[in-house]
C-alpha positions in Angstrom: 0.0 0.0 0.0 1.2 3.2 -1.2 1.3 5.9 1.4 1.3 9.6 0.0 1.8 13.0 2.0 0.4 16.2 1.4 1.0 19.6 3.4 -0.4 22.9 3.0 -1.8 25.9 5.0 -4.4 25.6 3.0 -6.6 29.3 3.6 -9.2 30.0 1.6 -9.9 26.9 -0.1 -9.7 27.1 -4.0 -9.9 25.0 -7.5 -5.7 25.1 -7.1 -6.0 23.0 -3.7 -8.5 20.8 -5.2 -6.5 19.9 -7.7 -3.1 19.4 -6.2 -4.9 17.0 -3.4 -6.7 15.0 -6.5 -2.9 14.7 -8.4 -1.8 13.3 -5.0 -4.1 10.6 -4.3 -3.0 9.3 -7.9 -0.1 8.4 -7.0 -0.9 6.2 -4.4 -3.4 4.3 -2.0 -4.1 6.5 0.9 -3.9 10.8 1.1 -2.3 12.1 4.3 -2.4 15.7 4.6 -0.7 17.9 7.3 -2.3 21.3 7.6 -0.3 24.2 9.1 -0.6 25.5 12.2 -1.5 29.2 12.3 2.0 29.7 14.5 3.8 28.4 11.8 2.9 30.2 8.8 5.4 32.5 8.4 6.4 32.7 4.7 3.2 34.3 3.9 0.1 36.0 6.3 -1.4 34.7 9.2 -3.8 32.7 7.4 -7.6 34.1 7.9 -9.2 30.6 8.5 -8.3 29.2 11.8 -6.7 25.9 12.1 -9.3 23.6 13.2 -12.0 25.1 10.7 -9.1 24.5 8.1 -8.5 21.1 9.2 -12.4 20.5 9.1 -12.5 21.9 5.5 -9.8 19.4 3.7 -10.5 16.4 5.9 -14.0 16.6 3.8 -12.4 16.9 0.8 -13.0 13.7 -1.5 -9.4 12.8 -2.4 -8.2 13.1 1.5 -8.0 9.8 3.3 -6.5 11.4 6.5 -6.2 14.8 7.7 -4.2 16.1 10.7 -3.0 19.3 11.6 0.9 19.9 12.1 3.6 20.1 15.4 3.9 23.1 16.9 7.3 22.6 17.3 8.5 19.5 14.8 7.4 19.6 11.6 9.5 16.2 11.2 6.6 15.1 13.9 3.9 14.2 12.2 6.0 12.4 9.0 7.4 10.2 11.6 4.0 9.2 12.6 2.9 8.6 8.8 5.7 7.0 7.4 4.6 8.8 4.0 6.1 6.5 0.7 5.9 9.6 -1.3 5.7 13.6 -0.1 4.1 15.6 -2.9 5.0 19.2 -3.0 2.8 22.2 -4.4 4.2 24.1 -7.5 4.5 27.2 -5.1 5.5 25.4 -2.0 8.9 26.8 0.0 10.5 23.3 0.1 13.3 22.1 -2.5 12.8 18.6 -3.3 16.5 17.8 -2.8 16.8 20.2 0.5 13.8 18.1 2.2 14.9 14.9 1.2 18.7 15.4 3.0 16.7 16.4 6.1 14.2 14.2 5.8 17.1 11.5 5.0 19.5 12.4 7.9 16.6 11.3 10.5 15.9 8.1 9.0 13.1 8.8 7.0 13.4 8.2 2.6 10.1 8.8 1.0 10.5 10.0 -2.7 9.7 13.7 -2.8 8.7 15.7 -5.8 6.8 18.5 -7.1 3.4 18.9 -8.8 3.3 21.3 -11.8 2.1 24.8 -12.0 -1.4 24.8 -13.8 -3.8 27.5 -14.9 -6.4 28.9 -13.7 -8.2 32.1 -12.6 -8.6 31.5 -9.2 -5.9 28.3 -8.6 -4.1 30.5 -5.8 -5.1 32.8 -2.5 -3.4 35.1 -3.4 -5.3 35.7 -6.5 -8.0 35.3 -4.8 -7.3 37.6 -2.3 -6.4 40.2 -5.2 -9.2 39.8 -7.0 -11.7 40.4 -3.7 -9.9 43.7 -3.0 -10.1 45.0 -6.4 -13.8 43.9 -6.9 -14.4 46.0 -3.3 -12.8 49.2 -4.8 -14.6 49.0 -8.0 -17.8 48.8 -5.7 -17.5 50.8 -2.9 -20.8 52.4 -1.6 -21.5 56.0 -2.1 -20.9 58.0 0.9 
């Protein structure tokens, strides 16, 4: 049985996240997915959905066998407790395959690890999201 691992902080779900979870439970027999914890996010804002409603939201998803959210203080942690075969990256994600694998290699852990492509889209990212809310609000800002 083919164990595959996910991660994400996963705010604001989209079409993108969708996606990228389906392409991952392709390639094997069971989804994992770590979500980040709001503490943790810090290559990008605090995320606007909390944790546990964020959790809630993927671990309905279709392709997601197994949901959890990530340490506080190891994000080695929860990989330990999966024992992932394969660790699928996001397009955009801050990892390098080859940087995570060494790490992930030096404590005894050697799942393949590799990265989904970028695909197209309108809304396949937050931040375009995000963008696209903001501009919409200008264009229709009440008369005062």
């Amino acid at each position: 049985m083919t164990r595959v691992l996910a991660t994400g902080t996963f705010d604001i779900l989209h079409p993108g996240h969708l996606y990228f979870l389906e392409q991952a439970k392709m390639l094997g027999d069971e989804l994992y997915v770590i979500i980040s914890r709001d503490v943790n996010v810090n290559h990008k804002p605090t995320p606007i959905i909390p944790e546990k409603q964020r959790l809630e939201m993927v671990s309905a998803l279709k392709p997601v066998d197994f949901a959890l959210l990530g340490s506080l203080t190891d994000y080695f942690e929860p990989i330990a407790e999966i024992q992932p075969d394969i660790i699928v990256l996001g397009f955009d994600q801050k990892f390098q395959e080859k940087e995570l694998e060494e790490a992930l290699n030096k404590r005894g852990f050697f799942p393949k690890v590799m990265r989904l492509p970028q695909i197209g889209g309108d809304f396949y990212s937050s931040r375009a999201i995000a963008a696209e809310i903001i501009e919409r609000k200008k264009k229709h800002r009440p008369i005062e």
